[in-house]
C-alpha positions as CSV (number, residue, x, y, z in Angstrom):
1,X,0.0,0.0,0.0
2,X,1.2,3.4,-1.1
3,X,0.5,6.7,-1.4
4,X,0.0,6.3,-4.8
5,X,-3.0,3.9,-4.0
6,X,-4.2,6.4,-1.8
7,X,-4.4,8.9,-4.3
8,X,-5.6,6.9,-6.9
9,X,-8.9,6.1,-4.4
10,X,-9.1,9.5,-3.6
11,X,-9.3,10.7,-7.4
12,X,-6.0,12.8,-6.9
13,X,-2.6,13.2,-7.4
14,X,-0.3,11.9,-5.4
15,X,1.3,15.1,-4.4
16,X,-2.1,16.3,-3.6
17,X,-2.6,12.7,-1.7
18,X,1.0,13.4,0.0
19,X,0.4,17.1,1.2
20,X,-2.9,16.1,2.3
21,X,-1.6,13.2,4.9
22,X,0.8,15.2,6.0
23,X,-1.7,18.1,7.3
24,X,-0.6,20.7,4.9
25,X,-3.0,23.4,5.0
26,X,-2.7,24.2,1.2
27,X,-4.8,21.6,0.2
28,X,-8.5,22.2,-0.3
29,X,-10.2,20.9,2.6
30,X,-13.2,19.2,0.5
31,X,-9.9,17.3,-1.4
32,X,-7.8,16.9,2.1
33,X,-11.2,15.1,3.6
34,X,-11.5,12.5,0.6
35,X,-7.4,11.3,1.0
36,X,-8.0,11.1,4.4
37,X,-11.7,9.3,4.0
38,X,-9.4,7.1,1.8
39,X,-6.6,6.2,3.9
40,X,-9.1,5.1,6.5
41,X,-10.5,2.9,4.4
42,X,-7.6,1.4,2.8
43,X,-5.5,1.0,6.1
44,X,-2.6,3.2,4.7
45,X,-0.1,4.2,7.3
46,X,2.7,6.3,6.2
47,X,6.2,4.6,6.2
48,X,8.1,6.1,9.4
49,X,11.5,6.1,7.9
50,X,10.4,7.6,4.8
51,X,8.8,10.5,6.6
52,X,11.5,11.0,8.9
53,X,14.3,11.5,6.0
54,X,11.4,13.7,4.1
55,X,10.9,15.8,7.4
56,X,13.9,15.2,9.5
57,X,11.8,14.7,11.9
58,X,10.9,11.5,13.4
59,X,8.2,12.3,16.3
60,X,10.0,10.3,18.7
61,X,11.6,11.9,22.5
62,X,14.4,9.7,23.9
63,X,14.2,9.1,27.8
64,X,16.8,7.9,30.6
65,X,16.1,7.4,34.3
66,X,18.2,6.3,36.6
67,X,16.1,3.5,37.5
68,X,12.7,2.1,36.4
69,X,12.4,0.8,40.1
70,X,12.0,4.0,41.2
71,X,8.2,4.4,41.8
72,X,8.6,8.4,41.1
73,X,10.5,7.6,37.8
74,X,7.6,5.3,36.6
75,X,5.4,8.5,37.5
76,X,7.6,10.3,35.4
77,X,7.6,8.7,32.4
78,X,4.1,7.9,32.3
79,X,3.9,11.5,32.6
80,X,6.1,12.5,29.2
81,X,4.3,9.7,27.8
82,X,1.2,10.8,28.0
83,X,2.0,14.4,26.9
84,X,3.7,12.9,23.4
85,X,0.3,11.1,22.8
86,X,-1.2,14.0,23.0
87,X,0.7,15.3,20.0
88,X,0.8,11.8,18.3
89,X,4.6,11.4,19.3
90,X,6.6,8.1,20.8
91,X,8.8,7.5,23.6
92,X,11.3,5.7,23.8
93,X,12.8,4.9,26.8
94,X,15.8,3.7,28.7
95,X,17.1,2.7,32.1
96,X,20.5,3.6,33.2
97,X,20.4,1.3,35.6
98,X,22.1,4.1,38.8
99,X,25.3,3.6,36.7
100,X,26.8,6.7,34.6
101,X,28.7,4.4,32.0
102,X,25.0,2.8,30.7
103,X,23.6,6.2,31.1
104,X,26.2,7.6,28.3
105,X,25.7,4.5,26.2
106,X,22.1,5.0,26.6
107,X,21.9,8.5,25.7
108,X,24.5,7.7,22.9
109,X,22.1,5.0,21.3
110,X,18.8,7.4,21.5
111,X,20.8,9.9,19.9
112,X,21.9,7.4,16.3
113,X,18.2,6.8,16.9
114,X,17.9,10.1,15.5
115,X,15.1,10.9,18.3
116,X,13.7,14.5,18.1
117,X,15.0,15.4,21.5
118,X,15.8,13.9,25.0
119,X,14.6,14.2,28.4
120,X,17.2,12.9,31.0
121,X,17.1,12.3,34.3
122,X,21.0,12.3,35.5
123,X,22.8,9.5,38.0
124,X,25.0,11.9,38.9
125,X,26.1,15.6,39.2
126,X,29.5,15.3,38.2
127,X,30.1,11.6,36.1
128,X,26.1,12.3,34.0
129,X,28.2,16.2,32.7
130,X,30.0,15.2,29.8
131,X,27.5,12.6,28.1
132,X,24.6,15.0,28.6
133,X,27.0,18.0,27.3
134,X,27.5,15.8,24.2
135,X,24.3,15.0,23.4
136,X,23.2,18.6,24.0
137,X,25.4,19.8,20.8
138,X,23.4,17.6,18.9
139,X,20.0,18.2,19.6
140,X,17.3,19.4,22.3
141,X,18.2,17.8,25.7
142,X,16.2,18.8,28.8
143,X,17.1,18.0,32.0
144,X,14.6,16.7,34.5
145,X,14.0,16.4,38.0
146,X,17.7,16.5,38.9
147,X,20.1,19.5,37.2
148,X,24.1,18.5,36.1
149,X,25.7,22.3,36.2
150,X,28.1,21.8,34.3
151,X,26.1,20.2,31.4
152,X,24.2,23.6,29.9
153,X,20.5,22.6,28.9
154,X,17.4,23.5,30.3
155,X,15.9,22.0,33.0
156,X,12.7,21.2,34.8
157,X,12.0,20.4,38.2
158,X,10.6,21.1,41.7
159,X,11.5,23.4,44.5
160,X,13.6,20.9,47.1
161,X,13.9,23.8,49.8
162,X,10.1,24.0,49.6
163,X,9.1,20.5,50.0
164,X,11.6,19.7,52.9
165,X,10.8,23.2,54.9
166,X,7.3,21.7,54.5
167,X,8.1,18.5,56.0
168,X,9.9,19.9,59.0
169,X,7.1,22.7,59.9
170,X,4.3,20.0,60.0
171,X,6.7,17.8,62.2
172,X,7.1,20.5,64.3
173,X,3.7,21.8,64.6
174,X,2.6,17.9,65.7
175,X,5.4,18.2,68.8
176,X,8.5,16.7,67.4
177,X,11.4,18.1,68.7
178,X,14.0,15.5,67.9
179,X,14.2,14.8,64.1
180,X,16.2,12.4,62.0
181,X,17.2,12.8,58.1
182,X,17.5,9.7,56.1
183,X,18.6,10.8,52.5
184,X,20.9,10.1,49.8
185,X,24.5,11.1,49.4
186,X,24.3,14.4,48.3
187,X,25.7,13.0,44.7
188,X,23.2,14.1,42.7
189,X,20.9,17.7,42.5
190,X,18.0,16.6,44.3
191,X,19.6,14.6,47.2
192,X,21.9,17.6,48.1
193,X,19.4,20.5,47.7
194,X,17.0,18.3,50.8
195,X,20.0,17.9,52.6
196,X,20.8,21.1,52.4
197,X,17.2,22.7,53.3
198,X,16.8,20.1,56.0
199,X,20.2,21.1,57.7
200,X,18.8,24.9,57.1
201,X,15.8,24.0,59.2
202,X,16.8,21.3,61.7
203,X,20.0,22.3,64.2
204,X,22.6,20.0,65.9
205,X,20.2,19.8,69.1
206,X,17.6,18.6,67.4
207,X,19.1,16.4,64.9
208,X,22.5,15.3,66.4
209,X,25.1,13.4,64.2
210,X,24.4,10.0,64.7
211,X,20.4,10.6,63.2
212,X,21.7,12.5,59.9
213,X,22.3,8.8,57.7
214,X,22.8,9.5,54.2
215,X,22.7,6.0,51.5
216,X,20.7,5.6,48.1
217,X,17.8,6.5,46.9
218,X,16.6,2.8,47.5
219,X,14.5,0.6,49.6
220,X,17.7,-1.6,51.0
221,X,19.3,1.7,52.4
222,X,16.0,2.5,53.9
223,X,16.0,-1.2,55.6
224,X,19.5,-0.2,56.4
225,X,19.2,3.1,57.9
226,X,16.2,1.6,60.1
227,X,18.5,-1.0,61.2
228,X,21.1,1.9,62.4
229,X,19.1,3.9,64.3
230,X,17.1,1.1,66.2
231,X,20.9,-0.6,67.1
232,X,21.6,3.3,68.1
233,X,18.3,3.0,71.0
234,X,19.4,-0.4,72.2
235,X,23.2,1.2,72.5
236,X,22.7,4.6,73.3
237,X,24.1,6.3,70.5
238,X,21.4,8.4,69.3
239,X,22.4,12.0,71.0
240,X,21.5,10.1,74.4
241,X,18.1,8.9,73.2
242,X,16.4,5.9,72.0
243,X,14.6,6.9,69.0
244,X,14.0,10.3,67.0
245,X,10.6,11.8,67.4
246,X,10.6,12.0,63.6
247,X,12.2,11.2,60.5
248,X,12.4,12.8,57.2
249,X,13.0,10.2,54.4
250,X,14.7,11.9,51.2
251,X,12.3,9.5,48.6
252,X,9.2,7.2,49.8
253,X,11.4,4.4,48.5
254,X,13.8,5.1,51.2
255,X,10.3,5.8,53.7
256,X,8.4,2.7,52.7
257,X,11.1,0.2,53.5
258,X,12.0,2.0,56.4
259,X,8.5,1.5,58.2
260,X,8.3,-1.9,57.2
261,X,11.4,-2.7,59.6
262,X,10.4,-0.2,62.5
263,X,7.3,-2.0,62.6
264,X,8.5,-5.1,62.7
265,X,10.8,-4.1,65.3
266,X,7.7,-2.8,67.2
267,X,8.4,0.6,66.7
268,X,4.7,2.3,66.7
269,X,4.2,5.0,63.4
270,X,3.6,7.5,63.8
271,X,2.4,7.4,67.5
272,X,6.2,6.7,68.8
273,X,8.3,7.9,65.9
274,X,6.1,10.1,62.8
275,X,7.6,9.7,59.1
276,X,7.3,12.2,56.5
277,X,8.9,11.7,53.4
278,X,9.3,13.0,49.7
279,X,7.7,12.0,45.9
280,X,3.8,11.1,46.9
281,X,4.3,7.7,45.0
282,X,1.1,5.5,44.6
283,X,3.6,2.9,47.0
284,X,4.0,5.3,49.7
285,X,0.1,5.9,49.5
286,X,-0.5,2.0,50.0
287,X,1.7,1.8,52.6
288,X,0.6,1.0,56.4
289,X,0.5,3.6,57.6
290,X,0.0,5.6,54.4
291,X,2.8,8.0,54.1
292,X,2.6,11.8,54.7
293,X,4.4,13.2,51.9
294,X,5.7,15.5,49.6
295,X,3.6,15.7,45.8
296,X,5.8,16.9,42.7
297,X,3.4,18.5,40.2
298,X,4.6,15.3,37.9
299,X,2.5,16.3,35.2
300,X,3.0,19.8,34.9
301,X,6.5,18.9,34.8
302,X,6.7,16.3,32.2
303,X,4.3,19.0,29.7
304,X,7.2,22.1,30.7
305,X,9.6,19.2,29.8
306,X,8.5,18.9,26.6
307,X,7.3,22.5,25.7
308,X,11.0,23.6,26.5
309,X,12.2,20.4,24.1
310,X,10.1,22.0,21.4
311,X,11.3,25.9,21.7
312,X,14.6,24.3,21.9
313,X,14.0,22.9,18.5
314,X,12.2,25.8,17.2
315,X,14.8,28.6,18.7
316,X,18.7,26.6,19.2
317,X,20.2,30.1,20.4
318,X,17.7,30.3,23.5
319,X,19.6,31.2,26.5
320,X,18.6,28.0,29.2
321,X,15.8,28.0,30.7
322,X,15.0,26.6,34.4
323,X,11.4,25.8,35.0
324,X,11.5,25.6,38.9
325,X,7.5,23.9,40.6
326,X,6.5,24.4,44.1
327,X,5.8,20.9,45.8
328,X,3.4,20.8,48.2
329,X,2.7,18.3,51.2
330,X,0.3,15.4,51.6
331,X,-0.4,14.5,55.0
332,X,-1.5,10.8,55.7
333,X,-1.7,8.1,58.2
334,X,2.2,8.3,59.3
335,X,2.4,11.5,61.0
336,X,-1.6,11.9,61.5
């Protein structure tokens, strides 16, 4: 089946037949209306590859996470996904897989896939620079959720100091006066910037030294880290008390696991220690207790992340742009 076919059902000619399936706006509407009436009816779809060297276009966005595990990078990319439906436009995606030597060989394949653009979410600050710097020579490349510095594209995400300012007021206005942080090395954007805003807003009395534990952005360090500080009650070590009123978790993924092994300790949530944490994942909303936690306007984000990919197209000389969303907090069952 062929354009030519088309056309030929359509009684036109094929370069008529041709503008017309590609929504050219010179073609008389009455004659656009039959091509398309016959197209439907013949089951023509137009070859890909042939309209991509035609337009050098091929309505595709490339995507890397970090890691699909990651319930807020599943929200993510169903997110973009839905917003390149919209616009009858693919994704395709990729995992890095936490590791900075797939992320460049993953960001190298999308790009000799000859993808319109490519929204990336780094693995790191420092080892994500040069593969996103590349890439970003060649064609759009927005940065989401986490922003390399050194790598110069736009970028879309929330406001970190927000969200975690958030998490300690609440805490505070329920009675907690002693407040943990479990977080992520501050390795990449995202896990320094809470740090950072929770040190801003917490002081040494209140969070001594032995309740600021810093891992991954994963479930084990959240086993791991609830490990730690109930071995610091039965020892002691905990700024000469058993438990933390509180804890801020830097990501539910860290948060869910985290409750799991309290509880099975017998630690009560929240009546003996509350738990607020950050990304408002549907797994942190399942949880028991649910989790009180900080929402990322996802979608908003992922439709920014896109409008910026197409200016970038449109307008290459555009001087970065930095979309930056307020979060806002979802109190549930584990600080109620």
């Amino acid at each position: 089946m062929t354009v030519r076919d088309v056309a030929a059902a359509a009684g036109v000619s094929p370069a008529t037949a041709s503008r017309a399936l590609a929504g050219h706006t010179s073609v008389d509407p009455e004659l656009a209306r039959r091509v398309l009436r016959a197209s439907s009816d013949l089951g023509y779809r137009a070859n890909a590859l042939a309209r991509a060297l035609r337009t050098q276009r091929t309505d595709t966005i490339g995507m890397v996470v970090p890691s699909i595990s990651n319930p807020y990078f599943v929200a993510a990319v169903e997110a973009v996904e839905q917003v390149l439906a919209d616009s009858d436009r693919a994704l395709l995606l990729c995992d890095a897989r936490e590791d900075t030597d797939v992320e460049a060989s993953r960001i190298d394949l999308l790009v000799h896939r000859m993808v319109d653009g490519l929204i990336v979410v780094p693995v790191a600050t420092d080892a994500s620079a040069a593969a996103l710097e590349h890439a970003s020579r060649q064609l759009p490349v927005v940065q989401l959720d986490r922003f390399v510095d050194a790598a110069p594209t736009d970028f879309v995400g929330s406001d970190n100091a927000v969200g975690v300012g958030a998490c300690v007021q609440h805490l505070r206005a329920r009675g907690a006066r002693r407040i943990a942080f479990v977080g992520a090395r501050p390795t990449t954007s995202t896990a320094a910037e809470r740090l950072r805003a929770f040190r801003d807003h917490v002081d040494e009395q209140e969070c001594p030294d032995a309740w600021l534990l810093l891992g991954g952005f994963t479930a084990e360090w959240g086993r791991a880290a609830a490990r730690s500080l109930l071995a610091g009650m039965e020892g002691g070590t905990g700024g000469g008390a058993d438990l933390p009123d509180a804890i801020v978790c830097g990501a539910d993924v860290i948060a869910v696991a985290l409750v799991a092994e309290l509880r099975a300790a017998g630690v009560q949530v929240p009546e003996r220690v509350a738990i607020v944490s950050y990304d408002d994942s549907t797994l942190g909303a399942l949880t028991v207790p649910p989790l009180t936690s900080v929402s990322q306007p996802v979608d908003a984000m992922a439709r920014e992340a896109v409008r910026l990919l197409d200016h970038r197209r449109d307008h290459p000389g555009a001087a970065v742009h930095k979309s930056v969303f307020p979060p806002e907090l979802v109190v549930r069952g584990s600080t109620a």
